[in-house]
N, C-alpha and C positions, 0 to 999 in steps of 0.2 A: 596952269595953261590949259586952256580945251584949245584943242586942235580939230579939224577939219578933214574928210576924205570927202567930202559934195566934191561934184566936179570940177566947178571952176578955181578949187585947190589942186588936184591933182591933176586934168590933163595938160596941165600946160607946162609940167614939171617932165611928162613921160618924155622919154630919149628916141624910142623906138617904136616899133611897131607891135608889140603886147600891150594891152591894156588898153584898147580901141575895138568896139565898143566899151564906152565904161557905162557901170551903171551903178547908182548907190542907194542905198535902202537905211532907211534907220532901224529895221527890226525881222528877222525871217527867223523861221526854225533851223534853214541851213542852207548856207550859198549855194551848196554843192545840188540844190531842187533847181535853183534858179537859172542857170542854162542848160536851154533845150535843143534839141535835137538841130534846128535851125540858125543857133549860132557861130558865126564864125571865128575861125581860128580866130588866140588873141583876145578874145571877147571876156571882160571882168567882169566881176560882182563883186563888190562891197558890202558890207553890214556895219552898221558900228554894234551891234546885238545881235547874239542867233540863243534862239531858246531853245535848241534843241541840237546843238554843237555836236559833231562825235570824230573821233579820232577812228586808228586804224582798230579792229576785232568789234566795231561798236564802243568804244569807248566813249564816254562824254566832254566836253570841250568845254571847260568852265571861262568865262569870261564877264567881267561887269560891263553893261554899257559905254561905249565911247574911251574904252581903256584898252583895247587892242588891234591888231589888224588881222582882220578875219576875210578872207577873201579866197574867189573860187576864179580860176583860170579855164576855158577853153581852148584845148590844142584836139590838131588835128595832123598827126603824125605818120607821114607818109615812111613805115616801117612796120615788121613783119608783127605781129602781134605777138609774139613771146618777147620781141625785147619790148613791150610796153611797159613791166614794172621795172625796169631802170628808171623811169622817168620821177618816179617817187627819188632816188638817190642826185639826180640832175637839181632837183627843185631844193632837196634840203641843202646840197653844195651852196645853191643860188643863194639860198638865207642866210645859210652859214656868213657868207661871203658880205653881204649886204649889212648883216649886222654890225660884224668887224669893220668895215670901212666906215660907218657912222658912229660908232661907241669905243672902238681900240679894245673889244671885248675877243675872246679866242675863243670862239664856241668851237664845239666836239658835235660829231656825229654819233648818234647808236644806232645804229642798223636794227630797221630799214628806215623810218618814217623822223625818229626825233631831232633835235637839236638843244645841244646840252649847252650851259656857262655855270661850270664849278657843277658837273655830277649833275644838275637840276635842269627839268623840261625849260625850254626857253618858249618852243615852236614845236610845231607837228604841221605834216605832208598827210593828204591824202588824197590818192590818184586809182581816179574810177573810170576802168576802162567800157565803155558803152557804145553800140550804136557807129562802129568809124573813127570814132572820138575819144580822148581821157577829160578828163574833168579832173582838173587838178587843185584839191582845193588846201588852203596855208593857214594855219592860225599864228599869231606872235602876240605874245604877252609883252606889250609895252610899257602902256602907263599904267601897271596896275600895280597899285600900292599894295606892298609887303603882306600887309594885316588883310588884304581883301584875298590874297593865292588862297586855291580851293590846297587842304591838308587831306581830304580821303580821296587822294587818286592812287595808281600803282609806283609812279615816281614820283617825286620831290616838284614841285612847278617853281618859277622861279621868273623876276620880269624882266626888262632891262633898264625900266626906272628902277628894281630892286638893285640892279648892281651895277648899275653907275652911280646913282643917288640924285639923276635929274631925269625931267621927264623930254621926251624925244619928237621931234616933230611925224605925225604915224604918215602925212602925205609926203614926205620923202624921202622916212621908211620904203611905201610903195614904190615909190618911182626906182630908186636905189636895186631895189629887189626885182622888179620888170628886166632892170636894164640887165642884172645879170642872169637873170632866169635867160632871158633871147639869148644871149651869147651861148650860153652854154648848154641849152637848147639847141641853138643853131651848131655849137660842135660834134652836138650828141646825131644828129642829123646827117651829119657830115660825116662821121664815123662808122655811118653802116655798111655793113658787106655788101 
């Protein structure tokens, strides 16, 4: 199965109001370049490839072409700037959340950034505060076959084609993931002093 993130797969699946503007690119060294100071809340990127991936400390983001969801979110968070890195813990719940309701998987969280199934990276968060703004950007190992997960990271990677043993539709992944990211977004919002 190749699956789709082009637009007219995914916005007509979005629920809400995250992930408007969408934008999709078949290749960048890393979503999280891709919006600028001028876009508004909500506002996505796509990849189906980033050559130059990284996680939280600098870490590297390994992924094969059109075998994961790699995507950078724009918020713009009317809240005090020390609680800005919760937003990294709002986002992994969100995937957490998103995965489980499409796969029947239990992912785990490890504080701060990852998202575990069975002890192994599934996903990584990472939330760059800049400029007024976070820049929130999501990696998920989807459809990446077994034999292709990178072996010299610091944890174990792992996909959710690995551990279901089918491959997953990634633009309803997305959508799936938007809809709980706003929610809990919007409670994280709602919760301030």
């Amino acid at each position: 199965m190749r699956d789709s993130l082009a637009p007219e797969a995914v916005v007509p699946r979005l629920r809400g109001r995250l992930g408007r503007p969408y934008e999709h690119v078949d290749a960048t060294p890393s979503t999280q370049l891709l919006l600028g100071p001028d876009a508004p809340e909500g506002a996505v990127v796509v990849a189906e490839e980033q050559t130059a991936g990284r996680g939280r400390l600098g870490r590297r983001w390994f992924a094969p072409a059109g075998t994961s969801l790699l995507c950078s979110l724009q918020l713009r968070p009317d809240a005090p700037t020390e609680r800005l890195p919760e937003l990294t813990g709002v986002a992994a719940r969100a995937c957490a959340d998103a995965i489980a309701a499409l796969t029947g998987l239990e992912p785990a969280l490890k504080f701060p950034n990852d998202v575990l199934v069975g002890k192994r990276k599934v996903a990584g968060i990472l939330a760059e505060a800049r400029e007024g703004r976070v820049v929130l950007g999501i990696g998920i190992n989807v459809n990446v076959p077994a034999d292709e997960l990178p072996m010299d990271v610091d944890r174990t990677a792992t996909s959710l084609l690995a551990e279901t043993g089918r491959e997953l539709d990634r633009a309803e992944l997305l959508a799936e993931l938007l809809e709980r990211l706003e929610r809990r977004y919007d409670a994280w919002l709602n919760a301030a002093p």
